[in-house]
Every structure is written in C-alpha cells, then in structure tokens.
C-alpha positions in Angstrom: 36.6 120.5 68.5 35.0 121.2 72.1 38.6 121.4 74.0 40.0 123.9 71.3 37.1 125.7 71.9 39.0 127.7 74.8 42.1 128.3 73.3 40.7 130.1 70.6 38.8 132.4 73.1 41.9 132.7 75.1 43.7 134.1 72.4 41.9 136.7 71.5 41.3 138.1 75.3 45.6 138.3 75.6 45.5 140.5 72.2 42.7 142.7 73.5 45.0 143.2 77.1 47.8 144.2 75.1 45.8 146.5 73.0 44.2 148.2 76.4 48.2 148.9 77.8 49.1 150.5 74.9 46.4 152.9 74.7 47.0 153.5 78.3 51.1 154.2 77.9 49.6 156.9 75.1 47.2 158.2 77.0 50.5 159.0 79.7 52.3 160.5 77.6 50.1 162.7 76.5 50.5 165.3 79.1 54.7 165.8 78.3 53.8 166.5 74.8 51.4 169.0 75.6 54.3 171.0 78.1 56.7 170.7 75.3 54.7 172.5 72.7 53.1 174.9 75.2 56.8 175.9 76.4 56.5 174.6 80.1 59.9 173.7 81.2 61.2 170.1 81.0 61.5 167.9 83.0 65.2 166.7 83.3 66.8 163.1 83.9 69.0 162.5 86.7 68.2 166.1 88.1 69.4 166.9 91.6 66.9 166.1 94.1 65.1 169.6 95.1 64.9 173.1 93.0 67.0 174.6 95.8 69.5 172.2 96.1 70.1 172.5 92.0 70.2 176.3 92.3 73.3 176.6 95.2 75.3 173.6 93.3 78.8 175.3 92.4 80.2 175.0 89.0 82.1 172.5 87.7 85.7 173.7 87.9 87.0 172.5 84.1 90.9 173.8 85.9 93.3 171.0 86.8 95.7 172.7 88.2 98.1 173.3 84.8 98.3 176.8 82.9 95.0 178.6 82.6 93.8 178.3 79.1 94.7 181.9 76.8 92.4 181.6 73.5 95.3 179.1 71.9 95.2 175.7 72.3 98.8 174.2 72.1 100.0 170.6 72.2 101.8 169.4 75.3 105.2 167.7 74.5 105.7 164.8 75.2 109.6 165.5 77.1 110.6 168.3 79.7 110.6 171.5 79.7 114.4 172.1 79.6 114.8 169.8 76.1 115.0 172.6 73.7 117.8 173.8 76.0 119.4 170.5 76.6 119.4 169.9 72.6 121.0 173.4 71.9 123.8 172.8 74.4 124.4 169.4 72.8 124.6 170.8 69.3 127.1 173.4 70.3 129.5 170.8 71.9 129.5 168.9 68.7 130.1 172.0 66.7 132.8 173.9 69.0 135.9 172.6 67.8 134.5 173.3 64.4 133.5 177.3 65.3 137.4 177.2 66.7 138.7 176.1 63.8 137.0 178.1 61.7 138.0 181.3 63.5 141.8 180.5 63.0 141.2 180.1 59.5 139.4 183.0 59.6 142.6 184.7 60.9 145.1 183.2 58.5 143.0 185.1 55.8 143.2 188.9 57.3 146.0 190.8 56.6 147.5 192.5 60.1 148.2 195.8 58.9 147.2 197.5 55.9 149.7 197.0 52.4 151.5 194.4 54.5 152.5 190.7 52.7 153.3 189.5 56.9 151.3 188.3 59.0 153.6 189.2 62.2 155.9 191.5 63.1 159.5 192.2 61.0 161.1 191.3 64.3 159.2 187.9 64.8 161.2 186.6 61.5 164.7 187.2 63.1 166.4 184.1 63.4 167.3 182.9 66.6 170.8 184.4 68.0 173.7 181.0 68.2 176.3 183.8 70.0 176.3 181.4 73.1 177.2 178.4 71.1 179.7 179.6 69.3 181.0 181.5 72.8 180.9 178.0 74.3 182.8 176.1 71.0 185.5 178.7 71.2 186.0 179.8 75.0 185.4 175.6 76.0 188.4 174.3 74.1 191.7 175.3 75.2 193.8 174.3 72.4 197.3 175.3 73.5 200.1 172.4 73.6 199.9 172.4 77.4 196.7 171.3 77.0 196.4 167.5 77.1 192.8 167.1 75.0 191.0 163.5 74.4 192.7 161.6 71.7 196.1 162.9 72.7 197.2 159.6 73.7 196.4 157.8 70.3 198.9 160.3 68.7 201.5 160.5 70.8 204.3 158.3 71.8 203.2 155.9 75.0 205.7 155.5 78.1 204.3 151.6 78.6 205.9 151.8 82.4 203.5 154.5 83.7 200.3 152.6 81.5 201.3 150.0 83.0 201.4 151.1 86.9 197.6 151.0 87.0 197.8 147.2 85.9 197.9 144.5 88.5 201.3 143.2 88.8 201.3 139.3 89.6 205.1 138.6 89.7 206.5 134.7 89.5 203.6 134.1 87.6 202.9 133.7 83.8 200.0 132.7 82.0 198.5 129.2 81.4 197.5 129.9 77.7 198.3 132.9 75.6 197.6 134.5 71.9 199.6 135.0 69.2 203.2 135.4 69.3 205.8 136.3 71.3 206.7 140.7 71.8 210.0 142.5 71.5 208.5 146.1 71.2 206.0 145.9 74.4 204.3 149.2 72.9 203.0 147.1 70.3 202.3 144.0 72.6 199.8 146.8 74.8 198.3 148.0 71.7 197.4 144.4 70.8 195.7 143.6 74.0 191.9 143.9 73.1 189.4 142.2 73.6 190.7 138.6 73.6 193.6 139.4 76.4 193.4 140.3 80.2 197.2 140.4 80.7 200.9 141.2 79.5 203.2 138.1 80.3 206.6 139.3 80.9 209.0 136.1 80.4 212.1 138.3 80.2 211.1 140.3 83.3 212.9 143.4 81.3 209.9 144.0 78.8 212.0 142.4 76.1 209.5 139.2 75.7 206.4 139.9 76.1 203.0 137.6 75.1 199.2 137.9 75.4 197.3 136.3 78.3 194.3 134.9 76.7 190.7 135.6 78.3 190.0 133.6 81.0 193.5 131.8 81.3 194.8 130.6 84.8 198.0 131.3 86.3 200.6 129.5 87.4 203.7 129.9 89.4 207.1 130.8 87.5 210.6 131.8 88.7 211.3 133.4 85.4 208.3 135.4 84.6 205.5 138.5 86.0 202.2 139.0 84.5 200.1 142.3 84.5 196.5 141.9 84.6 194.7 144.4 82.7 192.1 145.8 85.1 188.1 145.7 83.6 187.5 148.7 83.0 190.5 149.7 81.0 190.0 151.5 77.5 192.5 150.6 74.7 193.6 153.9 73.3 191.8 153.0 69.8 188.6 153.3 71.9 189.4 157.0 73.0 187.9 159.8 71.0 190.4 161.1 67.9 192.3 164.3 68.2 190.8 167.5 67.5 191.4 168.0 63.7 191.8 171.4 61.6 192.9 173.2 64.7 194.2 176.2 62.4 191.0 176.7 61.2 189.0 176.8 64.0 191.6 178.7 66.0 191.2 181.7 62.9 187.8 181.2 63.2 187.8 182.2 66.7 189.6 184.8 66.4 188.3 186.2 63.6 184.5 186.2 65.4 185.8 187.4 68.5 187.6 190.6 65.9 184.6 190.7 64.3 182.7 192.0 67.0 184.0 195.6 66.9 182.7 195.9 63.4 179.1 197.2 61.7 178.1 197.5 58.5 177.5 201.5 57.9 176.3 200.9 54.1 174.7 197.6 52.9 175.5 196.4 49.4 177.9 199.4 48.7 181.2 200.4 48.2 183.0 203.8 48.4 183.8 206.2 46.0 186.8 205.0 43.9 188.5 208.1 44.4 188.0 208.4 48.1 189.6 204.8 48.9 193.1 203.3 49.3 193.4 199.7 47.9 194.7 197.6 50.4 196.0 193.8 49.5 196.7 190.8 51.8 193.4 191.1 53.2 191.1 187.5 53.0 187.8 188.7 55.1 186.6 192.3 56.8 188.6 191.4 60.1 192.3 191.5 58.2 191.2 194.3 55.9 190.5 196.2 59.2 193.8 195.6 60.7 195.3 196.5 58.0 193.6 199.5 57.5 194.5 200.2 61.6 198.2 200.2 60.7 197.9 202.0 57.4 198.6 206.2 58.5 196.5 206.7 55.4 193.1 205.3 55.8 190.8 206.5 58.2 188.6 204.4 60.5 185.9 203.0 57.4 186.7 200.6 54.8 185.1 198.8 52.3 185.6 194.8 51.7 184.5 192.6 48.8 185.1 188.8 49.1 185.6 187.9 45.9 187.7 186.3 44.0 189.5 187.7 45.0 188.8 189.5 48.2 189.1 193.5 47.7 190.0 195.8 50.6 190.0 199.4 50.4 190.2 201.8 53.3 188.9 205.4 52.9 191.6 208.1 53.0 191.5 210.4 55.5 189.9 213.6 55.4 187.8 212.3 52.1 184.1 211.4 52.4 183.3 208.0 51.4 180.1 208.8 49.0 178.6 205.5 48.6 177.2 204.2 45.9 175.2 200.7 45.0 177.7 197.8 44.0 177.6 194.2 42.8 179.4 193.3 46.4 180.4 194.2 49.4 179.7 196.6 52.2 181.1 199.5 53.7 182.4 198.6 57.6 182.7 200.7 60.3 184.0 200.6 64.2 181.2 199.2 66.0 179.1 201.7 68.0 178.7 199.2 71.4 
C-alpha cells in the first residue's frame, strides 16, 4: 500500500499539467478571435515575407502562350488543324467519278435543241462515205484478157516444159523409191506431185513415162533416165487462189457506179406527170434508162425510173414540165450539178 502511494499522486499531477496547457493554448488564441470579429485584417498563411514586397509582386499571368480566351470556352481537338480540310478532300476523291458520271447522265436526259427527238446534229447520223473502197475494188482489178490474174493457171491449160525450167534437172539419174504408178500424160503426173513427192522421174527421157519421186528418196545413177527436183518452195497450182468469178457482174457494176455519178435525184419518192413523160423499155436500173433517154430526140434531160417488177423508165418530153407528184416508187433523176 505504501509504494502505490506515489503513483496515485503522480497521476493526478500529469492530469493537472495537461489541464494548465490547455487553458494556456485558449488563452492564445484568444487575441485572433477578437481581430476577426472586430474586422482587423487577417493574418494570412504562407504570406510573402514583408508588406512591401507583397504589394510590387506582379500578377500571375494565367496566358500560355495559345489564343487569348474570347468569353467562349471551346474544346481543343484532339488532331491538326488542317483535318477538316484533309477529310473534305478525301470525300471528294471518293465521290468524283460518281459527280462525273452523274453529269453525263445528266446530259443524256436534256434535249439539245428545243422540239428536237436528236441528241446531235442531222449531219452526225450520215453514214460513213465507202467511195474509196469501191474506187479501189473497181480501178485495182484489171480484168481484161491480157491480164494474167491469180488463179489463172488452175484454169488454164499448163505448158509442163516452161513449169518445169525452174525445176532442178538431175539427168542420168532416177529415183531410188517412187509413188504410185507409172505417167503417160506428164500434165497429170505434175498435178499429182504434192506433198508426198520432191521429183518427176523421166524414164523415157521424152516425157512419155513419167513416176513420182517419193519424199526423201536417194538417187542413183541411170543411163536411161533424168529426174527434176521440185524446188521447196514450190506451190502446186491447187494451192493458188481461184479465178475471179462473176466477172460480168462486177464489170456492170463498175460501170454502172462510175455512170451513176453524173446523176441526182431532183424529186424524192415521185414520179412525173403521166402526160408529160415518154415510156421508155429496155431499161434495168437509172444508169440505162438515162442512156436511153440520151439517144431518144424526144425526151429531154429528166427522167423518171421505177425498179420494179418490172423496172419502168420514162423520160420527160421536151418542152413539157414534169409536175411531180407523190408515187408508190421511184424518183425523178436529173444530170448531176458537180
């Protein structure tokens, strides 16, 4: 009991020294409370060291370096400046060949000229003028009989010695092996020399026996016998083009363009008056109603021409006016003007 004796006291004396600091840290702060309620200023935290020195501080500058503020406050974007650009570009690329195509449509549905069913020009729907083929198929034949055209050989009779003078001549020679049999006519014998013979073997040495070489045979010396080698690049006259065929046509044809030259039609789709004409027969196309209408002392220089069937020609009498009126067929010709 004696040695807790001064614990007890102790604790009590520690209570009573906590008790005196407390009133003391009021006491302190008294005086602050009493400034704030009589309006004194403040005292601030952290407050630059000297009255002075607090009074010439600048002002924070809130500005770093970007636009200057204008009431509106505006998010920044997060890319560059130049994207709206850079996207609008883009977009037109991918929709340019779609504007273009647009546009032609757009064409293809207004009409060029007012109450017109074209969309071009009358003359754009000409067709193209053939004159210089049909000058070349009729000036670049010459079809007379002197005239020796491709084919002619085929259809003509051969003279074997002058086909034959191009041909190697190998004479005391004949062929090893040959092909079929033997020749009289050696016409025939060249004609049968294709593809499987490179020679003529002349046993006779008069053309009067005559047998194939075959391809690729040797030769071998003989007293009685020649042999002509065809040469490589010979062409058997069935290879050669055929004659020119309907020459009688082609020949009218040509001269019945070349005649029709000199003529117009005056009056499309009509015909003269019936009294005012001559009927003219023996006449197949406008060309041969016009020479005969050149030879007739009657009929003037116009004429009208149906084809038919059968082909009408009627020349307009001199002195008499042709009057023309719409018919079924036919036109109404006239010298040509060029």
């Amino acid at each position: 009991m004696m040695h807790m004796q001064p614990c007890m006291l102790q604790g009590p004396r520690s209570r009573m020294a906590l008790l005196i600091l407390s009133w003391a840290s009021v006491v302190g702060s008294l005086p602050l409370r009493l400034v704030a309620e009589t309006g004194a200023p403040r005292p601030q935290l952290l407050q630059r060291e000297g009255l002075a020195a607090s009074e010439n501080a600048p002002p924070y500058d809130f500005d770093s370096g970007g636009l200057k503020p204008n009431g509106h406050f505006n998010f920044e974007s997060a890319s560059s400046a130049r994207w709206p650009r850079e996207r609008q570009k883009f977009r037109r690329r991918l929709l340019s060949s779609s504007e273009r195509h647009a546009a032609e449509l757009k064409k293809l549905g207004v009409d060029d000229k007012e109450d017109s069913f074209l969309w071009g020009e009358l003359s754009d729907f000409k067709a193209e003028d053939t004159s210089k083929y049909w000058d070349a198929l009729c000036n670049g034949t010459n079809m007379s009989k002197s005239n020796k055209l491709p084919g002619d050989a085929a259809t003509s009779k051969l003279n074997v010695t002058v086909v034959l003078s191009s041909w190697q001549l190998a004479d005391n020679n004949t062929c090893s092996e040959f092909v079929g049999d033997e020749y009289t006519d050696a016409l025939k014998a060249f004609k049968d020399c294709g593809a499987t013979c490179d020679g003529l073997s002349d046993t006779g040495r008069n053309m009067s026996k005559i047998r194939l070489c075959a391809l690729g045979g040797n030769r071998k010396a003989s007293n009685t016998s020649r042999v002509f080698n065809k040469p490589a690049d010979f062409v058997s006259p069935k290879g050669q083009p055929r004659p020119p065929i309907e020459l009688g046509f082609w020949r009218d044809f040509c001269v019945y363009r070349l005649k029709g030259r000199s003529l117009r039609i005056m009056h499309e789709g009509q015909n003269c008056l019936a009294a005012s004409v001559k009927a003219l027969t023996k006449a197949t196309n406008p060309v041969e109603c016009m020479e005969l209408a050149a030879k007739d002392t009657e009929c003037a220089e116009v004429f009208d021409f149906r084809f038919g069937p059968p082909p009408v020609c009627r020349c307009l009498k001199k002195d008499m006016s042709c009057a023309p009126a719409v018919s079924t067929g036919g036109h109404v010709y006239a010298p040509s003007m060029q």
